[in-house]
C-alpha positions, -999 to 999 in steps of 0.1 A, spaced: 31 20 239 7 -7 230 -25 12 224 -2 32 203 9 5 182 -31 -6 182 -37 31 165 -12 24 141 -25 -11 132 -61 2 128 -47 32 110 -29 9 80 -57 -14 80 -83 15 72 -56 29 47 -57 -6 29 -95 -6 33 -103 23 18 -78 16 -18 -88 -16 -23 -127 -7 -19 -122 12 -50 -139 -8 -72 -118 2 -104 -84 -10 -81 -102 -46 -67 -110 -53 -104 -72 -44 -113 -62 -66 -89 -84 -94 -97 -82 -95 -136 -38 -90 -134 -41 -123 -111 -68 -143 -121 -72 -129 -161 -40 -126 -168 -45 -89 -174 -73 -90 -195 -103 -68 -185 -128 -91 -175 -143 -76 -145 -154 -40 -146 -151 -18 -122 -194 -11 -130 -202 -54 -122 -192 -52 -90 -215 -48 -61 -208 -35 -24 -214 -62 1 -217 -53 37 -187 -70 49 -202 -80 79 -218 -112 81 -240 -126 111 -241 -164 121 -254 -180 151 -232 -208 168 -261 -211 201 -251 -175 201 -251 -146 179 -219 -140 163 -207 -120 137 -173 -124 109 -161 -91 94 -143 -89 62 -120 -64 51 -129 -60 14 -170 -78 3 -184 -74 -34 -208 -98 -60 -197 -98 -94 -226 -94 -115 -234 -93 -154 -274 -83 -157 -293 -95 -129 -270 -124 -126 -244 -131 -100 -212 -147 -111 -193 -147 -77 -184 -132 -47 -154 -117 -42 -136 -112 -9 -103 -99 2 -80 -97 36 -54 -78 38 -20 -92 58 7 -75 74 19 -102 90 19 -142 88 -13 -154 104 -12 -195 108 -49 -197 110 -54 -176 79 -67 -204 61 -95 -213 87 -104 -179 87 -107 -181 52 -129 -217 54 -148 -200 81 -157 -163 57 -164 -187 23 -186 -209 48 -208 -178 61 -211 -165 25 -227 -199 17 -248 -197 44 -264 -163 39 -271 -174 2 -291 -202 15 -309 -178 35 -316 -152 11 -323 -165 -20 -326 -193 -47 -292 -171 -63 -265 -195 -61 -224 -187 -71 -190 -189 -56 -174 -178 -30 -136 -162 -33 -114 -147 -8 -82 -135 -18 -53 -125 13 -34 -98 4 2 -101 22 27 -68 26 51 -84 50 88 -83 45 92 -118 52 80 -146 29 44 -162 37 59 -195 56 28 -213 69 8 -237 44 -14 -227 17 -43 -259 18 -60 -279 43 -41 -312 31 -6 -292 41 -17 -277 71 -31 -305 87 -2 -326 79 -6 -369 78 -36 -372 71 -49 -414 67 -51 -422 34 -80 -439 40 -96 -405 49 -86 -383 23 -106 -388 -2 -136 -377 19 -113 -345 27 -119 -312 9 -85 -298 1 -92 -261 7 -63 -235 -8 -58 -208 3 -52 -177 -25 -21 -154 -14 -11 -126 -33 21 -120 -19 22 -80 -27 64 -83 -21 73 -105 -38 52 -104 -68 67 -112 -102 74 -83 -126 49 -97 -154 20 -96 -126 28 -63 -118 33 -49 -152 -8 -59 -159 -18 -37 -133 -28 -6 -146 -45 11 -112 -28 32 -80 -21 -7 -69 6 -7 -94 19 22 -77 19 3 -43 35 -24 -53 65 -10 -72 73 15 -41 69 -18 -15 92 -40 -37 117 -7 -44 116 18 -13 148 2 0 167 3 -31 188 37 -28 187 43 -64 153 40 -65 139 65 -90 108 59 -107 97 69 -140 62 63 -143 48 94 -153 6 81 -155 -19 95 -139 -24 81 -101 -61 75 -98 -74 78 -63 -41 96 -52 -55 101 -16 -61 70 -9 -25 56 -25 -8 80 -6 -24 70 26 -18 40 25 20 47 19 22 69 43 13 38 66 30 18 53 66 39 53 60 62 79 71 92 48 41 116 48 31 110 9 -4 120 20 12 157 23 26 153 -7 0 142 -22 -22 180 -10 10 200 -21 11 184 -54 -30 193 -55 -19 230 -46 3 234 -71 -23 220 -100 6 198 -110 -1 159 -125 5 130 -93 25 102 -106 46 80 -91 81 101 -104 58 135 -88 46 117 -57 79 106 -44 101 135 -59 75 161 -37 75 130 -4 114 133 -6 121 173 -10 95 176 20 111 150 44 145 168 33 128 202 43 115 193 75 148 172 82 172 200 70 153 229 91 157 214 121 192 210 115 196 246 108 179 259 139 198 237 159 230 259 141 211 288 147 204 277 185 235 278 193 245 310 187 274 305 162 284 335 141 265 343 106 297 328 88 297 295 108 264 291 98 265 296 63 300 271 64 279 244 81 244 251 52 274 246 28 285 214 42 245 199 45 240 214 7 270 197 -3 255 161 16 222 166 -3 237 169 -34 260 133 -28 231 116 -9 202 122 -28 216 133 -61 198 168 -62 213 197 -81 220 226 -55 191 248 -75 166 219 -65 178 223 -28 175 258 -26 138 256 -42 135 228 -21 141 245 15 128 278 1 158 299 11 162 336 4 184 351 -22 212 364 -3 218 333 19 213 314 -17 245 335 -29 266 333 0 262 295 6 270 291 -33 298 310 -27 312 288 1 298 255 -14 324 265 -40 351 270 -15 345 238 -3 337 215 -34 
């Protein structure tokens, strides 16, 4: 059970890897926050930066990041950039953070006369509400007044991806957008989404919701490619939801057909799980049928007893 739940946790944090290393998406994210949706960064000024940096503490250690990249303009750096994601509230986050920014510094020292900040953004999807302090001067609590003054107040930057307000959102113009609008809606039951752009990096997005919901978008995502049809948000999760409700809806039929009921029994009981789809999940009973992919004559004779029964 636990190496299990270990796959799954490497499996989302290589999902949320891979979308935010897109540099067109990390720039989104960056200018909707920080620019107020303006595009100051380009997706072309930012540099890769291996995300792994060494240090030696009498030892030799090293400090992995999840996202790494130098905003440049010419040959100039402007900053580094830096971003971890969060599934979960982490009370040490913040040393973490003072401990990556510190490293950073370091290997500019040791590599050059370049010198430019250093900023690491924490990306949190959790359900609940970031609960631990966001600076130094809160997290280590009373400090003596006499010593604060010589006390760096290091803050922490959260972008709390679930609770993030509507204007934020509404400046991000990448597959991010996408993300965030599903994490903040998926529970609503009239969810229905009716962004109709173009999903940039569609693979990627519908990784990462795939791990994130446990709803195969990823499929959808290759059936949507099939067909040569556009992937939007309105596609993505109208194809997710008629292929959960196919795989869902067959096994309940080959249960029926399991045991051995009569052909008329078995097209009552289709009725009655047509008729549920159409309540539940507001489908017409031409989009089930398409859905499910069911032959002619059963279509007729189920029609024909979903109208007995309506």
């Amino acid at each position: 059970m636990q190496k299990k739940q270990q796959t799954q946790r490497k499996q989302k944090d290589l999902a949320e890897k891979k979308l935010l290393d897109c540099n067109d998406v990390f720039a989104d994210i960056v200018n909707a926050v920080v620019f107020q949706g303006k595009p100051v960064i380009r997706p072309e000024d930012l540099r890769e930066v291996h995300p792994v940096s060494a240090y030696s503490e009498g030892d030799f250690r090293q400090l992995e990041r999840d996202i790494a990249k130098r905003w440049v303009k010419g040959k100039t750096t402007l900053c580094f950039l830096g971003a971890e994601n969060q599934n979960e509230v982490d009370p040490d986050m913040l040393f973490r953070n003072i401990g990556y920014d510190g490293v950073t510094y370091r290997e500019e020292i040791n590599h050059g006369k370049e010198r430019y900040p250093a900023i690491t953004f924490v990306l949190y999807y959790g359900d609940k509400p970031w609960n631990k302090p966001l600076s130094l001067y809160e997290t280590l609590g009373n400090i003596p007044e006499e010593l604060k003054r010589y006390v760096n107040d290091y803050r922490m930057n959260l972008i709390d991806v679930k609770r993030m307000d509507k204007e934020t959102i509404h400046k991000l113009q990448s597959g991010f957008r996408v993300i965030t609008e599903h994490i903040q809606n998926r529970n609503r039951s009239n969810y229905q989404p009716d962004d109709t752009r173009r999903i940039v990096h569609a693979e990627e997005v519908g990784a990462f919701m795939t791990e994130y919901t446990g709803i195969n978008y990823s499929s959808a995502v290759q059936s949507l490619r099939k067909k040569r049809k556009k992937i939007t948000m309105k596609s993505l999760l109208s194809e997710a939801e008629k292929k959960e409700i196919r795989e869902k809806t067959t096994e309940e039929v080959t249960a029926d057909v399991t045991q051995k009921v009569t052909a008329d029994v078995t097209v009552k009981n289709f009725a009655v799980c047509v008729l549920n789809l159409m309540k539940k999940k507001n489908m017409t009973i031409e989009d089930i049928f398409e859905t499910l992919e069911i032959p002619t004559k059963l279509q007729e004779a189920v029609l024909e007893e979903v109208k007995k029964l309506s």
